[in-house]
N, C-alpha and C positions, 0 to 999 in steps of 0.2 A: 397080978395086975400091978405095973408099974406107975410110980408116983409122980406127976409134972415134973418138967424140968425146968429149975428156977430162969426167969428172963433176965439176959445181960446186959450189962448197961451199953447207955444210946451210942458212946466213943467207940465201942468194941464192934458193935452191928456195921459204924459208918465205916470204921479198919476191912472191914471182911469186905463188905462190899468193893469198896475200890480196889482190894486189891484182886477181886474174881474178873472186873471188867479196865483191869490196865489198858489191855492194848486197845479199846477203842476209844479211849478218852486220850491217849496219843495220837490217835490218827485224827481226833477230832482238833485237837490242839495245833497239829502240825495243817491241816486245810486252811484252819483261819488264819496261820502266821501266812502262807503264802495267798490267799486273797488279799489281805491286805499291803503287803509287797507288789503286788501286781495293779492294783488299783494307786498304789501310787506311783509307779513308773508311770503311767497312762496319762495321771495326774502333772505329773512333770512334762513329759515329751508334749500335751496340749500345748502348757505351759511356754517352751522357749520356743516352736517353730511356728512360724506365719502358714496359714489355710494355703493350701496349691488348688487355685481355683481350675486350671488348664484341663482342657477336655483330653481325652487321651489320646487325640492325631497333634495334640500342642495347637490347635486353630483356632481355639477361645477363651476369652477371659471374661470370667463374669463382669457383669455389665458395671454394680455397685464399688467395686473397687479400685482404687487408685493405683496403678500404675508408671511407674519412674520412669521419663523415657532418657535413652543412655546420651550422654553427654554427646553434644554435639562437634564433629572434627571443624577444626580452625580452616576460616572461609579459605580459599584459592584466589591469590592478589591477584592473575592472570587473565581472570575474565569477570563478567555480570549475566547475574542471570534477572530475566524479565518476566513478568508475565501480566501480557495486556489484561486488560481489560477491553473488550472489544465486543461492540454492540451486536443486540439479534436482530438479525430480518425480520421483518412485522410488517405482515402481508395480507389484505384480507381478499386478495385475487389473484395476484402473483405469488402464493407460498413456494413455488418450486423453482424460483431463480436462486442460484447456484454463487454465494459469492464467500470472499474470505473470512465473513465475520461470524461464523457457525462453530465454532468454538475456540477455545483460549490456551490451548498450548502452552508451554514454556520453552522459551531459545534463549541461545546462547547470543552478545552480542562479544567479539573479540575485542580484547583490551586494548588503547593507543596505540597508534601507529608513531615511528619516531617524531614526524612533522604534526601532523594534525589527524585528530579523529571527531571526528562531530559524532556524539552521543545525547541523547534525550537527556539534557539538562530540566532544571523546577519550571524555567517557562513553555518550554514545549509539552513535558508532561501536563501541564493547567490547560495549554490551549486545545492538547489533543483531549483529554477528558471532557472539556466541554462540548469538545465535536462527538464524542460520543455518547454524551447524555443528550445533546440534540437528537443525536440519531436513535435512539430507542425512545424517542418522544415526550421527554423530559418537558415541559412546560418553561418559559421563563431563564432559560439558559441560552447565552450569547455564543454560539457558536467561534466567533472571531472572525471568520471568513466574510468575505466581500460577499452580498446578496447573488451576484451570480456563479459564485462557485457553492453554494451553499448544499446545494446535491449532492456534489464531494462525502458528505456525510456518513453518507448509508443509508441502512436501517430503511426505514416510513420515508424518509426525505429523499432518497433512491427510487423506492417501487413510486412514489406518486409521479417522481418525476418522468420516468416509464411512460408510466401509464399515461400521462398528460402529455406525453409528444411522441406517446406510437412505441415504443420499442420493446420487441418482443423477448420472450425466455432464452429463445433460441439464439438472440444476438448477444446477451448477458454470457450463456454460458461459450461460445464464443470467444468471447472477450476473456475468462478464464483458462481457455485452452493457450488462447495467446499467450498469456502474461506466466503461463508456469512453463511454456515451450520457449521464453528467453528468461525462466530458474534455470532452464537446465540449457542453453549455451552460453550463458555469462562467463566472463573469464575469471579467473584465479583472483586479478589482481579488481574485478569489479567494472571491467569494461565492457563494450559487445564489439565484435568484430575485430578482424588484424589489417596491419598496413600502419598508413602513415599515421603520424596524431592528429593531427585534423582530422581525419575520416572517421576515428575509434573515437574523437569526445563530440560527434557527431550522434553519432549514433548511441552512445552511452548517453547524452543529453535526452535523443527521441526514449529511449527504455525510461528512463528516468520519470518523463512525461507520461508513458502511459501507466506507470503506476500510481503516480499523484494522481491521475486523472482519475484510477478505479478509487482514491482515498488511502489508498499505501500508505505506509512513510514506518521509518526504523525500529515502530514499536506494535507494526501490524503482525497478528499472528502466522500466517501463512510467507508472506512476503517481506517480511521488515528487516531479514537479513541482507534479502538480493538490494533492496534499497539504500541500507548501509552501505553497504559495499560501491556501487554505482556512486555513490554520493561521498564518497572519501575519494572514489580517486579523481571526481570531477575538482572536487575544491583542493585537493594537494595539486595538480599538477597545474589548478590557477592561484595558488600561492607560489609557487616553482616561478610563475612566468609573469608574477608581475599582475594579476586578476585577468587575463587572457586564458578564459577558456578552451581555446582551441590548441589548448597542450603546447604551443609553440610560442618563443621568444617574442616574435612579431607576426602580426597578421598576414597571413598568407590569402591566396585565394579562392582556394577549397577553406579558408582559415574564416572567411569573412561568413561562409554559413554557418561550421561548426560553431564558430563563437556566439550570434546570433540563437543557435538551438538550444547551448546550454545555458547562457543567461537566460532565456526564458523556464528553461526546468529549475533551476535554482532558484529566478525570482518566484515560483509556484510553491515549491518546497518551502521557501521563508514565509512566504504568505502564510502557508498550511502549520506550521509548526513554532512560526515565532525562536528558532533556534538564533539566539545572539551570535553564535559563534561562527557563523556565516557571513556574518554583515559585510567586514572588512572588505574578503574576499567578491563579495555581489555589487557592493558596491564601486570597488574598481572596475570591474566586468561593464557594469550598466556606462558607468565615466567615458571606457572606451567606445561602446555606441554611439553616445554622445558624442564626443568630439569626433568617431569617423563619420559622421556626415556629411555628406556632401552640399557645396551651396546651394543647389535645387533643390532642396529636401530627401534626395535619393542617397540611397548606400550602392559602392561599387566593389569591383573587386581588390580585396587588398584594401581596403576601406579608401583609395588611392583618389585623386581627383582626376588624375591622367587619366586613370579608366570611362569608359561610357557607361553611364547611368544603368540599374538594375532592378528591375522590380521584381524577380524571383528571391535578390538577396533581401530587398528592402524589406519585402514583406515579413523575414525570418525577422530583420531588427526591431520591427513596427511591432510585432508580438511579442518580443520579449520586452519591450519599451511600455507596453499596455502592463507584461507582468509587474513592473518595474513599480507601473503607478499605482496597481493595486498592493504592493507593499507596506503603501504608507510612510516608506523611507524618505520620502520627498530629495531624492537627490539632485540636485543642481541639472536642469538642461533639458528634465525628461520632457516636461510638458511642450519647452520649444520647440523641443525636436517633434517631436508628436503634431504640432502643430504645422513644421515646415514639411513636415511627409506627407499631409492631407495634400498639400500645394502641388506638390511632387504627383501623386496617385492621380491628381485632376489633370495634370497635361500630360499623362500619358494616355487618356480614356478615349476610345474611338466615335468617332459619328454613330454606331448602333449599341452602341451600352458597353463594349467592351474594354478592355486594358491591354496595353500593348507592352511592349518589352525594355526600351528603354525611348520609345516615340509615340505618337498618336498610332492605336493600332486596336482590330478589334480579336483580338486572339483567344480562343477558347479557353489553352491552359493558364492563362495568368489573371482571368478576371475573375473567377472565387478570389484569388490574392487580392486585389484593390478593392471588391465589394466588402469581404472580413474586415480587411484594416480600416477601411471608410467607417464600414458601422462600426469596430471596436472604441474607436475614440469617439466621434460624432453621437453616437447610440442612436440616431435619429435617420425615417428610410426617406429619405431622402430623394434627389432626381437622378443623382447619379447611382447610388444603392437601388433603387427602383429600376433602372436600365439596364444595368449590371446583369442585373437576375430575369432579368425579362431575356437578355442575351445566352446568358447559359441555359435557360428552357430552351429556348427554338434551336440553338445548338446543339442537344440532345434530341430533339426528334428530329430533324435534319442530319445531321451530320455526326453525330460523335453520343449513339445512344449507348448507356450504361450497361454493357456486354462484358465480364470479369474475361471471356475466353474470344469476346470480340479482334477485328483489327484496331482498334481506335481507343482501347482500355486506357485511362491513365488516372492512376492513383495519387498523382499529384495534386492533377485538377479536383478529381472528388473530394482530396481531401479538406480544400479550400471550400469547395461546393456544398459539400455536408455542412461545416460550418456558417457560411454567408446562409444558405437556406432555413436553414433554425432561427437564425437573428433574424431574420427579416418574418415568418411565420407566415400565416394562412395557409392559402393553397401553393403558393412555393415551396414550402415546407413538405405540405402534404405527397405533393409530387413527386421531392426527390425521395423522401422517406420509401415513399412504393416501390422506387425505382432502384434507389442503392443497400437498401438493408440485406433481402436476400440475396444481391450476387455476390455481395460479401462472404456471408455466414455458410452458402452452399459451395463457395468456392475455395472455402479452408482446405487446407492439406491434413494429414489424418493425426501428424504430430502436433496440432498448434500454429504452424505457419502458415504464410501464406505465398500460394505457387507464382512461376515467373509468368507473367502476362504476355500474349505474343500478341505486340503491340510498335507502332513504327517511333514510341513513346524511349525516353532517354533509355541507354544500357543498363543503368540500374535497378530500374523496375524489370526488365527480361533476364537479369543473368542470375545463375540460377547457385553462381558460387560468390565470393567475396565479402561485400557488405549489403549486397543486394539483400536478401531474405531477410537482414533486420531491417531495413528501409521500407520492405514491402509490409514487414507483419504491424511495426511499430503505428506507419498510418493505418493500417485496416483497424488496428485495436481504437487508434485513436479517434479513428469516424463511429466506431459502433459504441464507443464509451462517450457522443454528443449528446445524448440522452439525458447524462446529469453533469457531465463536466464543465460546461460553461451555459446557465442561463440568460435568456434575454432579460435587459435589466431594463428600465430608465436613469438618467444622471440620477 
């Protein structure tokens, strides 16, 4: 039997052990040197890179995080860009009248032209914001407009006016097929029609008109470019000529209407928009009204005294002399003259209510002219106003009934007709309303215009090329836009 064997000391026990389990006290050593290398790389790359919030098609960014957006490129001195503000329709029976002010687009307007460019300056923009917070029915805001353009508007101030004197969706949207069918023939330079100058600021004055009329004007979303355009080359080629709207030197006599048409778009436009930069130029235009009068109150041709008296031209002058006065410019002469054209309208009026040509006469087509211009100044219906339109009724069921595809069509007379029958109201009103709204609206052509009437009525209402189909379409828009374009007023 063998004897214990003595115990070795604790140094000598902890030697032997370590060295029977080297290699795993290595491998244990080396795990934790690279865990902790690892957990500090991790530590560091948190560290210096920002979070990538983007989902992985790149389409989103978390909501809480900020965002740099990249510098923005240096503006383009070449043009302005706009974007109205432009009132809703607010309808509580008519929601589905179809007009420009259903959304807010952004357009381009092009930069100066070498002469002149009328751009929405601070006072147009104030006048026209306040037409449009009138028209979304803002409370307590001044429109600026005369009480009877005040429909002009839009919005509530449009559909009531509708609806308070009859005029239906179908004649609205109508009036949009017109007004985008002379967007798309207007010319390059912002006119309508070719030929002489006279005929082209003729007819660019009537375009002009029926867009102020729907409440257009340079900063309207759908429309505010063709109006720009229209309305640069009307005021450059009456700075060209001296404030002679009819594009020429001196008055001519095709010149004595053109000029006549476009003073009045102009003085509507100043009305509407308070544009200063206009003045100059309107006011020399309206000066020469003025002084072409003639000493019987009448305008002739050529504004000439040799000429015989004219009441188709007068009455062009007599309307733009009314826009004249609802300016406010108070230019020197308006109201005399206004005054000696009443005197004028009076002796030409026949024994049964009508208005004759440049003598006592009772003629269909020219008494809407003398009844309008009677009541435009006057505002009061008066004996002659009263007769007038008792003449154009019996006219119409007799002789010369409202037929767009009749022998006897003539869009001259309705277009007079339309207006004297609204200012004067009741059942005149109501009658022609029955009688002229639908052969309008169903007698459209399928692009916006409107077709040649075959009719024993002047060449320009029948011909089917020239400037005829702006003549034709510009009065149809501007009979079915009486609804809100001019209301009856008191002084």
């Amino acid at each position: 039997m063998h004897a214990p064997e003595p115990k070795k000391p604790l140094i000598i026990r902890i030697q032997e052990r370590l060295a029977a389990s080297r290699f795993l006290t290595f491998s244990v050593l080396l795990h934790a040197v690279l865990v902790l290398m690892g957990g500090s790389v991790v530590l560091f790359k948190q560290y210096v890179e920002a979070p990538d919030f983007a989902a992985s098609d790149g389409g989103l960014v978390a909501a809480d995080v900020a965002v740099s957006a990249p510098p923005e490129q240096p503006p383009d001195m070449t043009q302005q860009t706009f974007t109205p503000q432009t009132p809703q329709l607010i309808s509580p029976t008519i929601s589905a009248i179809q007009t420009t002010n259903v959304s807010t687009p952004t357009f381009q307007v092009q930069a100066a032209v070498p002469m002149m460019k009328v751009m929405p300056n601070d006072a147009m923009e104030k006048a026209l914001s306040n037409v449009a917070k009138a028209a979304t029915g803002s409370k307590g805001i001044s429109t600026g407009l005369p009480a009877t353009m005040g429909a002009r508007a839009g919005g509530t101030a449009r559909v009531m006016a509708m609806q308070k004197n009859g005029g239906k969706k179908e004649s609205e949207d109508a009036v949009m097929r017109g007004l985008r069918w002379l967007v798309k023939t207007q010319n390059p330079d912002g006119s309508w029609a070719k030929g002489a100058k006279p005929t082209m600021a003729a007819m660019t004055g009537f375009g002009l008109l029926s867009f102020l009329g729907h409440g257009e004007t340079p900063v309207s979303a759908e429309f505010g470019p063709t109006v720009q355009k229209a309305l640069d080359w009307l005021v450059n080629n009456g700075v060209k000529n001296g404030g002679r709207l009819s594009a020429e030197p001196s008055i001519s006599q095709a010149g004595s209407y053109a000029h006549g048409i476009a003073t009045y778009a102009l003085g509507e436009y100043y009305t509407m928009t308070k544009d200063e930069r206009v003045v100059e130029v309107l006011k020399q235009a309206i000066t020469h009204i003025v002084k072409g009068q003639s000493s019987d109150g009448s305008w002739r041709y050529a504004y000439a005294e040799s000429n015989h008296p004219d009441t188709s031209v007068s009455g062009w002058q007599i309307q733009a002399l009314k826009a004249a006065h609802l300016t406010g410019l108070n230019v020197e002469g308006v109201d005399a003259a206004m005054d000696k054209a009443m005197v004028y309208l009076k002796s030409v009026q026949g024994p049964k209510g009508g208005f004759g040509y440049s003598s006592k006469e009772d003629r269909y087509s020219l008494t809407g002219v003398g009844v309008l211009c009677t009541y435009f100044w006057k505002q009061t219906k008066d004996g002659s106003v009263r007769d007038g339109i008792e003449f154009i009724l019996d006219s119409v069921k007799t002789r010369y009934p409202v037929e767009y595809k009749g022998p006897n069509a003539d869009l001259y007379a309705w277009y007079y007709n339309t207006q004297a029958c609204l200012m004067v109201g009741g059942a005149a009103w109501n009658t022609w309303n029955r009688l002229f709204q639908d052969q309008l609206v169903k007698n459209q052509s399928p692009d916006g215009s409107w077709p040649p009437v075959t009719t024993s009525s002047p060449g320009d209402l029948k011909d089917p090329e020239g400037y005829g189909p702006f003549y034709r379409t510009n009065l149809c828009i501007l009979m079915l836009e009486v609804y809100y374009r001019y209301m009856p007023t008191t002084k």
